[in-house]
C-alpha positions in Angstrom: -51.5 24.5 26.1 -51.1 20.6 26.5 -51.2 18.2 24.2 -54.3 15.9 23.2 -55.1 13.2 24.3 -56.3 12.3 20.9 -56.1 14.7 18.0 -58.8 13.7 15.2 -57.6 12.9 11.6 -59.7 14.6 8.7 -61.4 11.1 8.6 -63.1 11.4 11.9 -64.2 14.9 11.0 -65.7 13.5 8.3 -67.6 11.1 10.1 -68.5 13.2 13.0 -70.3 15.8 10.2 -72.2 13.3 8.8 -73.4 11.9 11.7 -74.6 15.3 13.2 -73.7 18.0 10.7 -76.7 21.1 12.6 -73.7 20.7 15.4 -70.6 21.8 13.5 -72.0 24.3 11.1 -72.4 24.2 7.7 -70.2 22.5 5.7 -68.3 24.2 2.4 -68.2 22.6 -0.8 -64.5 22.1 -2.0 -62.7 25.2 -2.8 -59.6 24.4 -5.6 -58.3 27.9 -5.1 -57.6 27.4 -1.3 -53.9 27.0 -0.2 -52.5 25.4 2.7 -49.4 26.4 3.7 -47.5 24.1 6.0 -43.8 24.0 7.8 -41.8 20.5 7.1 -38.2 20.7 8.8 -36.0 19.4 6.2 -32.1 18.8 6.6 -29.5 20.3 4.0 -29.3 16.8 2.2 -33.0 16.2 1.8 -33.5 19.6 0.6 -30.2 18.8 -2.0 -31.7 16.0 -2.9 -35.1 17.4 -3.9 -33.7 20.3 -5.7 -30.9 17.7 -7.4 -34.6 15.6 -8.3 -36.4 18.6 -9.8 -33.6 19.3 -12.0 -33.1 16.5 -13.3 -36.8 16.2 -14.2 -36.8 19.9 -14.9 -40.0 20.6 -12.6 -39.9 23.3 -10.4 -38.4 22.5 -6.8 -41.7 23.3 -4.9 -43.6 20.6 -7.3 -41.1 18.2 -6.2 -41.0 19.1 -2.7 -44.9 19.3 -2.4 -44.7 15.6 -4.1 -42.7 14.5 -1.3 -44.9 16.0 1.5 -48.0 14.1 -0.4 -46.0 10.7 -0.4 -44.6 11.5 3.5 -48.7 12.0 4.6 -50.1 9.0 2.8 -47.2 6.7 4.0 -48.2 8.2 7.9 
């Protein structure tokens, strides 16, 4: 498999169903109860320093961790 020459953010999806939305198919409304599970390599003192976070705040570590995914994405 090789690598794209350009892979399409969610954006140009978007734009490309609006423009011509009988060629992808029908599009879904938004579905709250669907979960995306995704891998983010982490070192040992990232990960310490989430789980030292969501103790201190008492949250649960995956809140905290899935807060810092959110904030990595939008800074990208």
């Amino acid at each position: 498999m090789s690598a794209m020459d350009y892979e399409p953010t969610s954006e140009d999806i978007d734009r490309l169903l609006e423009a011509n939305p009988e060629a992808f198919g029908e599009r879904l409304a938004p579905n709250p109860d669907l979960r995306v599970h995704i891998e983010v390599p982490m070192d040992r003192g990232t990960l310490r320093a989430l789980q030292e976070r969501a103790d201190r705040e008492g949250r649960p570590f995956e809140d905290v961790v899935g807060d810092a995914v959110r904030a990595g994405a939008a800074a990208a």
